[in-house]
DSSP file (Angstrom, degrees, kcal/mol; ACC not computed):
  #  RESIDUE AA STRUCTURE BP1 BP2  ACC     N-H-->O    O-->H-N    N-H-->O    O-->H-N    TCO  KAPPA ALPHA  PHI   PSI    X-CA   Y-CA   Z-CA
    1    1 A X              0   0    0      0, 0.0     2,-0.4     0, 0.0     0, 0.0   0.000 360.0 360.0 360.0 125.5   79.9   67.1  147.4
    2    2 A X        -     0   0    0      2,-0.0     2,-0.6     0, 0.0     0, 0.0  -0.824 360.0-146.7 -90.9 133.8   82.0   66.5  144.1
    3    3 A X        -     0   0    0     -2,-0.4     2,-0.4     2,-0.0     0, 0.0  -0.916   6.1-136.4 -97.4 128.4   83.9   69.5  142.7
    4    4 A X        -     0   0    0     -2,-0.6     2,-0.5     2,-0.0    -2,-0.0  -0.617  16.1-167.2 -70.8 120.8   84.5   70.1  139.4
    5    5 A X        -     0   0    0     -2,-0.4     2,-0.3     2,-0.0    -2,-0.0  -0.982  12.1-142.8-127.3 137.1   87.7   71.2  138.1
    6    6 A X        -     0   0    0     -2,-0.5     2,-0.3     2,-0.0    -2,-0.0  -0.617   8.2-144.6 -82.0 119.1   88.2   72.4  134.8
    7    7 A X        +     0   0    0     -2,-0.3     2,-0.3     2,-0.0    -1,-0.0  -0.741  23.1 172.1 -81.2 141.0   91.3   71.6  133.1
    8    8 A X        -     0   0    0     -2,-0.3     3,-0.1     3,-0.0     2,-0.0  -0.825  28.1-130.5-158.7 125.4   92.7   74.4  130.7
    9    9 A X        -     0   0    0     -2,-0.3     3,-0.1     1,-0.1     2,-0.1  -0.410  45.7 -92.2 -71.4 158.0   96.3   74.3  128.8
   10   10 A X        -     0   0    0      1,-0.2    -1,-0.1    -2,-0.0     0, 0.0  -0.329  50.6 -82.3 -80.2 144.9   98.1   77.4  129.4
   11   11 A X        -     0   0    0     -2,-0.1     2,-0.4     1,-0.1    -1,-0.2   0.433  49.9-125.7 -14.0 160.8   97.8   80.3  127.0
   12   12 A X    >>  -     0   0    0     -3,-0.1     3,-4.7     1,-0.1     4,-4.0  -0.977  29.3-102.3-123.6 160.9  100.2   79.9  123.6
   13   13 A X  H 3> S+     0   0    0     -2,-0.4     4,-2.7     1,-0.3     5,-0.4   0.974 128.0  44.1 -37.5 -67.6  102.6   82.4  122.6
   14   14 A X  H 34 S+     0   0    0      2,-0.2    -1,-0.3     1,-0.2     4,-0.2   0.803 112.8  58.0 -66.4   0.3  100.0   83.7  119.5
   15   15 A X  H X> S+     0   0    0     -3,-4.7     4,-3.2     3,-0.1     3,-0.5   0.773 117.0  30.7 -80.3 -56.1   97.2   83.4  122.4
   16   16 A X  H 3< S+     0   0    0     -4,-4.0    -2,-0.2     1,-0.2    -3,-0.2   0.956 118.3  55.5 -74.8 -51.8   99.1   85.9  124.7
   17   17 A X  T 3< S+     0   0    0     -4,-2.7    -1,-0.2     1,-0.2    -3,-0.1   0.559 122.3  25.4 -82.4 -20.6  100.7   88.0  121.8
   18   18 A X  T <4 S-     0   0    0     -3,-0.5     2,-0.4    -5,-0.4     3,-0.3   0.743  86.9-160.0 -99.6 -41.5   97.1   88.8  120.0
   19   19 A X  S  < S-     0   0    0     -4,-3.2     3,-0.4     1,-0.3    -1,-0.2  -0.714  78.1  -8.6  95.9-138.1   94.4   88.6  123.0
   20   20 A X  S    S+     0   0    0     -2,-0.4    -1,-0.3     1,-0.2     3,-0.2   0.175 134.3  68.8 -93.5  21.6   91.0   88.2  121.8
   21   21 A X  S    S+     0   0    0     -3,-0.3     4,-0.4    -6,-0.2    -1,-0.2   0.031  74.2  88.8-115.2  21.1   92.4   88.8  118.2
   22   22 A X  S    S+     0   0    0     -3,-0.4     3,-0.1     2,-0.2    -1,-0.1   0.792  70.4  65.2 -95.4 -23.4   94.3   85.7  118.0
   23   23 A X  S    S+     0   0    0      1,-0.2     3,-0.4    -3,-0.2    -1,-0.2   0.921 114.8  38.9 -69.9 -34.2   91.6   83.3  116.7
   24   24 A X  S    S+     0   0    0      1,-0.2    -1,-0.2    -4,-0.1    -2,-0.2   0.329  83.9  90.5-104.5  30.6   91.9   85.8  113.3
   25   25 A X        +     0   0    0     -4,-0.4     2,-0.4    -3,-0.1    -1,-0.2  -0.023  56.7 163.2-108.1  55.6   95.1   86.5  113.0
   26   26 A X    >   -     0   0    0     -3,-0.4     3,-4.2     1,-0.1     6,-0.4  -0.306  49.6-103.2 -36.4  90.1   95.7   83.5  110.7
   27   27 A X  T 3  S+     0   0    0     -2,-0.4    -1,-0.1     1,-0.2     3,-0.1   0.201 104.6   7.5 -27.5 135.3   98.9   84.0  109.0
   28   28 A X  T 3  S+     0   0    0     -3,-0.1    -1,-0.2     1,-0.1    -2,-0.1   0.611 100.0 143.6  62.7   4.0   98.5   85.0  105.5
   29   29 A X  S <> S-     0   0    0     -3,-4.2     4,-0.9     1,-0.1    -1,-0.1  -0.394  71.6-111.5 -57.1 167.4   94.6   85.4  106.1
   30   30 A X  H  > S+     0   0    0      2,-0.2     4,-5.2     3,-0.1     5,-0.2   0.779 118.2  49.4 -47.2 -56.7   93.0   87.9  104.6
   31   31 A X  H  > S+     0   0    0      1,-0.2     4,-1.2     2,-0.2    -1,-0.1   0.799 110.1  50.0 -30.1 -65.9   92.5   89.5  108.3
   32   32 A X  H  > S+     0   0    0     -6,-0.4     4,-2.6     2,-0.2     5,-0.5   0.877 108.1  53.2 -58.4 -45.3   95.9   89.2  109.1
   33   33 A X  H >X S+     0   0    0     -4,-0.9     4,-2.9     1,-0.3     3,-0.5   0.977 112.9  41.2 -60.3 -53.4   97.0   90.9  105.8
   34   34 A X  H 3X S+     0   0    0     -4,-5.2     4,-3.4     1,-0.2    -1,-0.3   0.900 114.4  56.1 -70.3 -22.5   94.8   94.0  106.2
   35   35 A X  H 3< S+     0   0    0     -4,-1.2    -2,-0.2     2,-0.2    -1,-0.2   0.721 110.7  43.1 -49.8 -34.5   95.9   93.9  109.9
   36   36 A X  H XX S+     0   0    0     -4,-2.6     4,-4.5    -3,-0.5     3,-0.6   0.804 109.2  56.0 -83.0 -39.9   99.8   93.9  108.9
   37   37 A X  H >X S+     0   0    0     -4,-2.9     4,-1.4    -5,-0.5     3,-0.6   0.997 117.8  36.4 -84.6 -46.1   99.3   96.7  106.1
   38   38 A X  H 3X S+     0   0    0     -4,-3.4     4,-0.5     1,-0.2    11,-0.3   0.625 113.0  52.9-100.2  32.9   97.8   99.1  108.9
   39   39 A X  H <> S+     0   0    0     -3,-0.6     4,-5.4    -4,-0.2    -1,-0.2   0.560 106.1  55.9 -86.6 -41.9   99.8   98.1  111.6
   40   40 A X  H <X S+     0   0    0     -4,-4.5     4,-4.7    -3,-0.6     5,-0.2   0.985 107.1  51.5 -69.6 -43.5  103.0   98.9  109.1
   41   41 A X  H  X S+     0   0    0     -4,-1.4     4,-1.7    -5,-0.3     6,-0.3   0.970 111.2  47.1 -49.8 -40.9  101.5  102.7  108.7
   42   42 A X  H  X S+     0   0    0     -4,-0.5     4,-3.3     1,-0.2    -1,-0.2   0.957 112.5  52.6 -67.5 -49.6  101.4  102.9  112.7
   43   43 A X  H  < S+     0   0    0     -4,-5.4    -2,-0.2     1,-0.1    -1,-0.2   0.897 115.8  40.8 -28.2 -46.8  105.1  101.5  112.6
   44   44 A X  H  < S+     0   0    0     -4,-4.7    29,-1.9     1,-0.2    30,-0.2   0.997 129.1  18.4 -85.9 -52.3  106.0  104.0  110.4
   45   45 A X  H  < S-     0   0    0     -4,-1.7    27,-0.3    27,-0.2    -1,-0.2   0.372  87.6-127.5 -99.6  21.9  104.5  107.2  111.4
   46   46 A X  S  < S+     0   0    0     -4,-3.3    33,-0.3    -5,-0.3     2,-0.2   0.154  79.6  77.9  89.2 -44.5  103.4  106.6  115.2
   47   47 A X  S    S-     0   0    0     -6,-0.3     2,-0.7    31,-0.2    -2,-0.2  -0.647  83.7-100.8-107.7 166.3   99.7  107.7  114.9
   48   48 A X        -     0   0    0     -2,-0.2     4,-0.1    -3,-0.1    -9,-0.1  -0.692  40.1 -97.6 -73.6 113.5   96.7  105.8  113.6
   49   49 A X        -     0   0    0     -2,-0.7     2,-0.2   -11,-0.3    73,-0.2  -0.046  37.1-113.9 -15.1 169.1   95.0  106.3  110.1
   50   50 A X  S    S+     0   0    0     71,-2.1    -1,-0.1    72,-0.1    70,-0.1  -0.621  89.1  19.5 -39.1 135.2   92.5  108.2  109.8
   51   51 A X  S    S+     0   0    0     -2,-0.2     2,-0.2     1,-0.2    -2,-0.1   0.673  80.4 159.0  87.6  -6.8   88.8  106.8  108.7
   52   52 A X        -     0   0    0     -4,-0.1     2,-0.2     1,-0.1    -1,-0.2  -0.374  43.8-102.5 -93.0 163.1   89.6  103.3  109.7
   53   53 A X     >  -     0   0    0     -2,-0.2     4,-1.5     1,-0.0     5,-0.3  -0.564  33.3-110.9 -82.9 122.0   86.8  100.6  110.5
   54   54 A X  H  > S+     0   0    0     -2,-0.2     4,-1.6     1,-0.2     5,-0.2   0.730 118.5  50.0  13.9 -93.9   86.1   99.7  114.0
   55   55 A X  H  > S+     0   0    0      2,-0.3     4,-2.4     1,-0.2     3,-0.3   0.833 116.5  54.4 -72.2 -58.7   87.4   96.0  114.4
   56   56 A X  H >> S+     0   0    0      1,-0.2     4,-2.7    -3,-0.2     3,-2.0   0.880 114.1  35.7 -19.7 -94.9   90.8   97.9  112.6
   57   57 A X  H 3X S+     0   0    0     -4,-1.5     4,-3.1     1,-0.2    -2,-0.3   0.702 110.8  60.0 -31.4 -42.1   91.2  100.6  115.1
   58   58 A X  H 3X S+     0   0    0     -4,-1.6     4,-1.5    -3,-0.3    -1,-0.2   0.932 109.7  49.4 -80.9 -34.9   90.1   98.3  118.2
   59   59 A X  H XX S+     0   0    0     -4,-2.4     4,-2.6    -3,-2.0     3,-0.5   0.951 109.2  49.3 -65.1 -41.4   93.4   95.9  117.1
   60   60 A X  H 3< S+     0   0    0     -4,-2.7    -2,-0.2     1,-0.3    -1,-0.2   0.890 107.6  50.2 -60.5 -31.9   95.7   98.5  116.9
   61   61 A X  H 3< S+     0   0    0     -4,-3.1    -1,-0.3    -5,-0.2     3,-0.2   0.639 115.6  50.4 -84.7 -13.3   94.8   99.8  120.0
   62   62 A X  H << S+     0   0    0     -4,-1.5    -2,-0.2    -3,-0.5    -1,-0.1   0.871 118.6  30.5  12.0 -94.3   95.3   96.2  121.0
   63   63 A X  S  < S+     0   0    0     -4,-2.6    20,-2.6   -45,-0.1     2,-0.2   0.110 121.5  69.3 -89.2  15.2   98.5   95.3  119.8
   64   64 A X  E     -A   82   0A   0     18,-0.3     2,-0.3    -3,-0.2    18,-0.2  -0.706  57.2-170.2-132.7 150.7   99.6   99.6  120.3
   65   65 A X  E     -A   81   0A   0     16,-2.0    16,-1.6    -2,-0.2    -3,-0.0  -0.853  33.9 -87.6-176.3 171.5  100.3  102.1  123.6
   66   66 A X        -     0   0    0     -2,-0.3     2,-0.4    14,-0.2    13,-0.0  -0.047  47.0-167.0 -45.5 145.7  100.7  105.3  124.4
   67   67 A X        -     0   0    0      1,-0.1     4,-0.1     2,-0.0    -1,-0.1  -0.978  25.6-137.7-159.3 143.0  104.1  106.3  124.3
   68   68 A X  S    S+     0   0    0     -2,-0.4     2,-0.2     2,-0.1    -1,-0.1   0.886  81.1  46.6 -56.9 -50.6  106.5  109.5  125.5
   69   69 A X  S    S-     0   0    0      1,-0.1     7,-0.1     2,-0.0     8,-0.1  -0.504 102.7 -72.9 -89.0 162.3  109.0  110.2  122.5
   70   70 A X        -     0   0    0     -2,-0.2     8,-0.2     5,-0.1     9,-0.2  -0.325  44.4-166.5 -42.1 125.2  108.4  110.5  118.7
   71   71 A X        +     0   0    0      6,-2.1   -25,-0.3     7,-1.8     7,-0.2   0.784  41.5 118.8 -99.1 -21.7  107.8  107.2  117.6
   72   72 A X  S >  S-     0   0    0      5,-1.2     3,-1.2   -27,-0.3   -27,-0.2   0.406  80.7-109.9 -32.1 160.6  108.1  107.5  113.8
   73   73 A X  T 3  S+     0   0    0    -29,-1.9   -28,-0.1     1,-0.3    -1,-0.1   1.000 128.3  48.6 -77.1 -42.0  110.7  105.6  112.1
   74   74 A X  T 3  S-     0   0    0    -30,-0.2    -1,-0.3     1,-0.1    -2,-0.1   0.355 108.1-132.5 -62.6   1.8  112.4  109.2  111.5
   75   75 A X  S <  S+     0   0    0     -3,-1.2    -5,-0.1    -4,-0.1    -2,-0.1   0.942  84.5 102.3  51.0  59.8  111.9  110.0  115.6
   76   76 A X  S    S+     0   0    0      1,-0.2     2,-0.1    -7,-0.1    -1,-0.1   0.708  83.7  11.6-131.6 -26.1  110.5  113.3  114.7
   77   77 A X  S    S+     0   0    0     -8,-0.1    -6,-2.1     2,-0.0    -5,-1.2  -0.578  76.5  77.7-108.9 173.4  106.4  112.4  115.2
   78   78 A X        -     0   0    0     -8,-0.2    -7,-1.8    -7,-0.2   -31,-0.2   0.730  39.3-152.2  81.2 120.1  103.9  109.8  116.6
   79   79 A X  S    S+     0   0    0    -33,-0.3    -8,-0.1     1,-0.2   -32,-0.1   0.744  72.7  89.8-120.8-106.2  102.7  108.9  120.4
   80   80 A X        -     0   0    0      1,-0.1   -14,-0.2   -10,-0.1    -1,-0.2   0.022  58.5-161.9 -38.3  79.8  102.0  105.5  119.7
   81   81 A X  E     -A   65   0A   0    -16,-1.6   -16,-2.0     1,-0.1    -1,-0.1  -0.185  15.8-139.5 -52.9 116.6  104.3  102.5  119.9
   82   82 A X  E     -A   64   0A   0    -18,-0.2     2,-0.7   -39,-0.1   -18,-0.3  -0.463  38.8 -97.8 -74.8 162.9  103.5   99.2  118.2
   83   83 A X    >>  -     0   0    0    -20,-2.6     4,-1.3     1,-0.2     3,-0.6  -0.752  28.3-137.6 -86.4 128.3  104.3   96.2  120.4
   84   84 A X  H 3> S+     0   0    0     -2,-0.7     4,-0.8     1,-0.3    -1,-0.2   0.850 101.1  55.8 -70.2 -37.8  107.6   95.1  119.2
   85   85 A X  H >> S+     0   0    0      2,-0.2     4,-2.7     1,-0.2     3,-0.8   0.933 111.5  45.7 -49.4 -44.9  106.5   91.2  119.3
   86   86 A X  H <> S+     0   0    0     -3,-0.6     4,-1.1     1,-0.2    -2,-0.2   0.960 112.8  49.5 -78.5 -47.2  103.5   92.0  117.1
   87   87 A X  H 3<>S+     0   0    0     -4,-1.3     5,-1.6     2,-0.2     6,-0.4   0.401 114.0  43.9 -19.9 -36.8  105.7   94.0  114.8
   88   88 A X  H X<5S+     0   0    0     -4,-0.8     3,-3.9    -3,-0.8    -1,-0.2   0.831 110.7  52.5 -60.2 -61.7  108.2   91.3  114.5
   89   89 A X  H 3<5S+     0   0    0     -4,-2.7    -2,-0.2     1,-0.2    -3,-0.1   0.684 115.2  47.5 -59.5  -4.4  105.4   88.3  114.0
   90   90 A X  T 3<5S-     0   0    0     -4,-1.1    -1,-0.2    -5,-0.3    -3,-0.1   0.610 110.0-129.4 -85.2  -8.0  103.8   90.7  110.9
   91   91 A X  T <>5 +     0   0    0     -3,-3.9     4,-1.4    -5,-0.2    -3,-0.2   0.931  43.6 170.0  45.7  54.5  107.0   91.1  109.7
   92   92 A X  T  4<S+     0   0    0     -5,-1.6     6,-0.2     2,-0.2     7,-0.2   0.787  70.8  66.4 -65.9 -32.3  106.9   94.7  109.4
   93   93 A X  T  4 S+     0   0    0     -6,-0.4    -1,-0.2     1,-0.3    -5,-0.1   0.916 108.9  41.7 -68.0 -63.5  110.7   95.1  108.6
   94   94 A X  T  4 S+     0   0    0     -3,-0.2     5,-0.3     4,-0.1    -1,-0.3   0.870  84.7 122.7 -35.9 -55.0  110.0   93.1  105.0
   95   95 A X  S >X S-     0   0    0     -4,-1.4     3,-8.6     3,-0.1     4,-2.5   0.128  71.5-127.4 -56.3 120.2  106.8   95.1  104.5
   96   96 A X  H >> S+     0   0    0      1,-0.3     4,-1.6     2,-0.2     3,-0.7   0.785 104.7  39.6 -32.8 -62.9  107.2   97.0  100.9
   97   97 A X  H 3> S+     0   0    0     48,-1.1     4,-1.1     1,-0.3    -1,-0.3   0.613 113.8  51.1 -83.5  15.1  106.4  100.4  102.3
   98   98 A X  H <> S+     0   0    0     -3,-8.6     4,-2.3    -6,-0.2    -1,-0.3   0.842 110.8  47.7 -90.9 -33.0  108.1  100.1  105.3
   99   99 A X  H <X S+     0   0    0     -4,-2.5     4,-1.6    -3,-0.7    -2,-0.2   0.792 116.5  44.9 -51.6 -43.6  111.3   99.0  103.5
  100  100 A X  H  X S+     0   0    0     -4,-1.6     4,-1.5    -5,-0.3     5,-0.3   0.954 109.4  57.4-101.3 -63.2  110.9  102.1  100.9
  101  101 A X  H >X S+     0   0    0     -4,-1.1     4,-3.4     2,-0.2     3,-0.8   0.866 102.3  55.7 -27.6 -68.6  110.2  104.5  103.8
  102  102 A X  H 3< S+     0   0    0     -4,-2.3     3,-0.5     1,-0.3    -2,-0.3   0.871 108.8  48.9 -55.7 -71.3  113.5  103.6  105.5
  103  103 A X  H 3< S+     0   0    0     -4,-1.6    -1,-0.3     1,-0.3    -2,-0.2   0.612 105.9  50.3 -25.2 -45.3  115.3  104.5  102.5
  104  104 A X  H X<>S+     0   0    0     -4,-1.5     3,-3.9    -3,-0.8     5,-1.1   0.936 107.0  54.2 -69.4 -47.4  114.0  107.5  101.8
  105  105 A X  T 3X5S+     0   0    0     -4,-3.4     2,-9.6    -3,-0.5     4,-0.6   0.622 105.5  56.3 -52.8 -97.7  114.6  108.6  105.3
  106  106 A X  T 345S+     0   0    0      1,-0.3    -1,-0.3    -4,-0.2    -2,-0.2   0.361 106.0  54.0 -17.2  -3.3  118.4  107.5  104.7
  107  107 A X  T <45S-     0   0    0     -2,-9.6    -1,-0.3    -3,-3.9    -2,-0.2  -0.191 134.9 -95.1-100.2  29.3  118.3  109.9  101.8
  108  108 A X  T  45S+     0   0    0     -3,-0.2    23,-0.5     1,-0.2    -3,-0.2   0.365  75.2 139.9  90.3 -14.3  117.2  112.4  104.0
  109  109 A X  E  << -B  130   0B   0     -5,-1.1     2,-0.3    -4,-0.6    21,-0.3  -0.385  34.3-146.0 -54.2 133.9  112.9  112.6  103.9
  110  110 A X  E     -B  129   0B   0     19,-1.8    19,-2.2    -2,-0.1     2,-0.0  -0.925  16.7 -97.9-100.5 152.3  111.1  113.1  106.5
  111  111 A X  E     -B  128   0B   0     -2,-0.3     2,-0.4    17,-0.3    17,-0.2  -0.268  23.3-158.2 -31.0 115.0  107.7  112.0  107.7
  112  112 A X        -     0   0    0     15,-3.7    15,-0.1     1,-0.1   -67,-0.0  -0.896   6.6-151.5-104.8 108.8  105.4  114.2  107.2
  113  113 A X  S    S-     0   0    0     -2,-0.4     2,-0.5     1,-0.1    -1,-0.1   0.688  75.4 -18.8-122.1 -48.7  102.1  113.3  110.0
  114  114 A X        -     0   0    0     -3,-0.1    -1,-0.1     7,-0.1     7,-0.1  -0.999  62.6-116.4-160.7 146.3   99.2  114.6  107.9
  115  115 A X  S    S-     0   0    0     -2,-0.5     2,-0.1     5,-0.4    -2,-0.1   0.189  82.7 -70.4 -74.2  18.9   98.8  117.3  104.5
  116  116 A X  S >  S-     0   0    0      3,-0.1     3,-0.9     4,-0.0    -1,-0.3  -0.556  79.3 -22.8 111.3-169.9   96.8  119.7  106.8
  117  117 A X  T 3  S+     0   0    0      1,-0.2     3,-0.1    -2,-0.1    -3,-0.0  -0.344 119.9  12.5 -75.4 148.8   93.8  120.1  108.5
  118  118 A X  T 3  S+     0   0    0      1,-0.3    -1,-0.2    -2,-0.1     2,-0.2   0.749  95.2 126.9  68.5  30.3   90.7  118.3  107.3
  119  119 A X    <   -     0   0    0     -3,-0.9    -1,-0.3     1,-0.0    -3,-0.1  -0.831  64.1-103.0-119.4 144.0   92.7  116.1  105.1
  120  120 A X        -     0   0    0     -2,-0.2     2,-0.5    -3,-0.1    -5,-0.4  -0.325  20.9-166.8 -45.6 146.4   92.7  112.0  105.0
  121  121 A X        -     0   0    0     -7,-0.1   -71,-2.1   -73,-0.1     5,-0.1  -0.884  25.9-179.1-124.5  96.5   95.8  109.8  106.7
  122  122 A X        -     0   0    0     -2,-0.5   -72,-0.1   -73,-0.2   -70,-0.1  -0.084  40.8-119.5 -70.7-147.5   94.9  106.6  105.0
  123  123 A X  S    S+     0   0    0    -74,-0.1    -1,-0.1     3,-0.0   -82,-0.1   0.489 109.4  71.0 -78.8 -35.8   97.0  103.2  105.7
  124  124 A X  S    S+     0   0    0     20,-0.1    21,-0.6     1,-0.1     2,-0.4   0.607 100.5  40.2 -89.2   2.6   97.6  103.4  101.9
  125  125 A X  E     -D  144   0C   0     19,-0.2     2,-0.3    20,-0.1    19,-0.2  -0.985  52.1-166.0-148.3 155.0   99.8  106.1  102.0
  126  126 A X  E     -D  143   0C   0     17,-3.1     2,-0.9    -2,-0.4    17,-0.9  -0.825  22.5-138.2-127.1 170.4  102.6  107.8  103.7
  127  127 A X        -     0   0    0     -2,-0.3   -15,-3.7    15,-0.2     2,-0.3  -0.893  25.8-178.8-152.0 105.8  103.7  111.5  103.1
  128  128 A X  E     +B  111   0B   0     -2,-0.9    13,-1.6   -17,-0.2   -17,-0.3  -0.920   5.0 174.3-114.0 128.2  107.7  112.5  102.8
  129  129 A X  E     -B  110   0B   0    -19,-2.2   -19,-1.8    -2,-0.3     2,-0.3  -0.632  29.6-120.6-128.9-152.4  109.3  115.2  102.4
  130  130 A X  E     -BC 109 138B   0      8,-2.4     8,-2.6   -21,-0.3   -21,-0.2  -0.986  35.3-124.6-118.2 132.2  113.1  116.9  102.3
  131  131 A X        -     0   0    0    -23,-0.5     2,-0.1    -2,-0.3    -1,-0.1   0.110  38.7-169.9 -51.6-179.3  113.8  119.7  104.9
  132  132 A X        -     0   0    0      4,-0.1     2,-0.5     5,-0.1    -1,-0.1  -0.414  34.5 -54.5-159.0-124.7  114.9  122.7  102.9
  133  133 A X  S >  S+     0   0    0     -2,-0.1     3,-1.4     1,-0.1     4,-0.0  -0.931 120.1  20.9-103.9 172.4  116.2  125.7  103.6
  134  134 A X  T 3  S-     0   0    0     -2,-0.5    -1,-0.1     1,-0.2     3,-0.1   0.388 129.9 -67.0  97.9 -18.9  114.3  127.9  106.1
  135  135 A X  T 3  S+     0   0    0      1,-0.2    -1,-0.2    -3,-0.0    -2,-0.0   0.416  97.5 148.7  88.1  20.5  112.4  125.0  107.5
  136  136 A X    <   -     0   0    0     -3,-1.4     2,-0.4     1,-0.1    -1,-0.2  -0.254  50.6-118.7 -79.7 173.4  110.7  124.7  104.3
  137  137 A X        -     0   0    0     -6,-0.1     2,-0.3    -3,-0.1     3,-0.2  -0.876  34.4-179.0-115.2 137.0  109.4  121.3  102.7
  138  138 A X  B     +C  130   0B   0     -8,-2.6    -8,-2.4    -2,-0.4    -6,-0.0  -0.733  54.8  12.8-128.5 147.9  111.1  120.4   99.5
  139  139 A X  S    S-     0   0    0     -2,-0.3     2,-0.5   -10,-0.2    -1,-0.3   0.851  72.8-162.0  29.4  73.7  110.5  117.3   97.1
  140  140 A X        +     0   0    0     -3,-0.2    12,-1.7   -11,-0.2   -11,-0.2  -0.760  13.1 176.6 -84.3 111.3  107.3  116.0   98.5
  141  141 A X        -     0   0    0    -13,-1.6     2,-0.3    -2,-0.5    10,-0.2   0.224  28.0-138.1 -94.3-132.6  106.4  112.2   97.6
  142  142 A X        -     0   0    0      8,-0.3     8,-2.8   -15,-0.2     2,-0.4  -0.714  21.6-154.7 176.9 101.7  103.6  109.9   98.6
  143  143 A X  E     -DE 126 149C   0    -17,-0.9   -17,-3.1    -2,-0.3     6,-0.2  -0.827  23.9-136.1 -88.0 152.2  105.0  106.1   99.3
  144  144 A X  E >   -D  125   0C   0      4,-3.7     3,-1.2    -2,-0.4   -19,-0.2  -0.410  19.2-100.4-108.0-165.9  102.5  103.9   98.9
  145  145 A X  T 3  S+     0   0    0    -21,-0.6   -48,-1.1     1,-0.3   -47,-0.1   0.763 126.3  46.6 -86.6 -16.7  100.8  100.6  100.6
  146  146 A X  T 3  S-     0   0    0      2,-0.3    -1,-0.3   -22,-0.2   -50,-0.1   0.556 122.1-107.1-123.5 -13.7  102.9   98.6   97.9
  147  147 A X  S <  S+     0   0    0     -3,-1.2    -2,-0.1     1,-0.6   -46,-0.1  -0.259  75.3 135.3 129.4 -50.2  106.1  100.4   98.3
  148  148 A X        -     0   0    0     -5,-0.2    -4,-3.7     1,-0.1    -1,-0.6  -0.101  40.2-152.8 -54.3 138.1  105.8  102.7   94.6
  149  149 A X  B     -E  143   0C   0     -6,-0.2     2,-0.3    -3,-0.1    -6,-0.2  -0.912  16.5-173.2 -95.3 137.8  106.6  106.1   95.0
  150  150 A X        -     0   0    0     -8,-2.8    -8,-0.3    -2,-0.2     0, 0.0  -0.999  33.9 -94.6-146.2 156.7  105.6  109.6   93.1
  151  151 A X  S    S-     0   0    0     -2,-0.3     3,-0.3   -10,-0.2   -10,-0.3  -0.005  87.6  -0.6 -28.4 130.7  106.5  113.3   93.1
  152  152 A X  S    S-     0   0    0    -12,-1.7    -2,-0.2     1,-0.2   -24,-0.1   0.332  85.6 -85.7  71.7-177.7  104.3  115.6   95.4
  153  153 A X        +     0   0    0    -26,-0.1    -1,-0.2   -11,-0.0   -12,-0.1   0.241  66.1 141.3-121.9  30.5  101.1  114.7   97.7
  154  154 A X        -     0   0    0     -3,-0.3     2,-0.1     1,-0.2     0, 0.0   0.190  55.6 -94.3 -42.0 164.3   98.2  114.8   95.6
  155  155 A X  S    S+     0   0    0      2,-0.0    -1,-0.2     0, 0.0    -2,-0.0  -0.375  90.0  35.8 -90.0 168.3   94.9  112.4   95.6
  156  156 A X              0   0    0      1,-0.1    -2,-0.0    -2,-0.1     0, 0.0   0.096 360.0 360.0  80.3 168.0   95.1  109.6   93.2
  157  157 A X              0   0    0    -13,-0.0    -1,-0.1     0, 0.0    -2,-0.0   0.289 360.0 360.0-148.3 360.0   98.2  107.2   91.9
């Protein structure tokens, strides 16, 4: 009786760091790209969009877990931890609105997790505001996917 053995090279680093997502997360694909822009919104505020597409959602939860503390870059929101290797290999750090989010907090904004009930979280936007006094919320913007910022949290740009 002859046995067959099967040769198979060992995993690579983007095999093991992706899963079964690894064949499309072709740097600077198309794939990859929309993968990075909602991968930075979980960086920044912790939770998942809203509204998002299957094959999204099923990476994030991927390349994501569950997690005890506020994850938000302002540690104030957010149960969900990106995996800090995927989060490095996207660059997130670079990524415009993660870049203009960390500012703002250093001027004092906070994350704000959703504009109420029955309301959208897309990827394409994030929602800041300044404590105020009372525990009110003062000088609310809307960063966007691209970095630009505007006054208040209204639909449209």
């Amino acid at each position: 009786m002859d046995i067959q053995v099967r040769t198979r090279r060992p995993p690579s680093e983007h095999e093991i760091r992706y899963g079964r997502y690894a064949a499309d997360m072709v740097r600077d694909s198309k794939y990859f790209l929309d993968v990075r822009d909602r991968a930075a919104y979980l960086y920044i505020v912790g939770n998942f969009p809203s509204h998002l597409r299957k094959e999204y959602t099923a990476a994030l939860r991927q390349f994501s877990r569950r997690y005890r503390k506020p994850t938000s870059l302002d540690g104030k929101i957010g149960r969900e931890y990106l995996n800090p290797d995927i989060a490095n290999d996207l660059r997130l750090d670079a990524h415009p609105m993660v870049v203009e989010v960390r500012l703002m907090i250093s001027r004092g904004y906070l994350i704000q997790g959703s504009r109420g009930f029955g309301t959208r979280n897309t990827y394409r936007e994030v929602y800041m505001f300044q404590p105020g006094p009372d525990q009110t919320m003062t000088n609310r913007i809307t960063i966007k996917l691209d970095g630009a910022y505007r006054q208040g949290w209204g639909q449209g740009f």
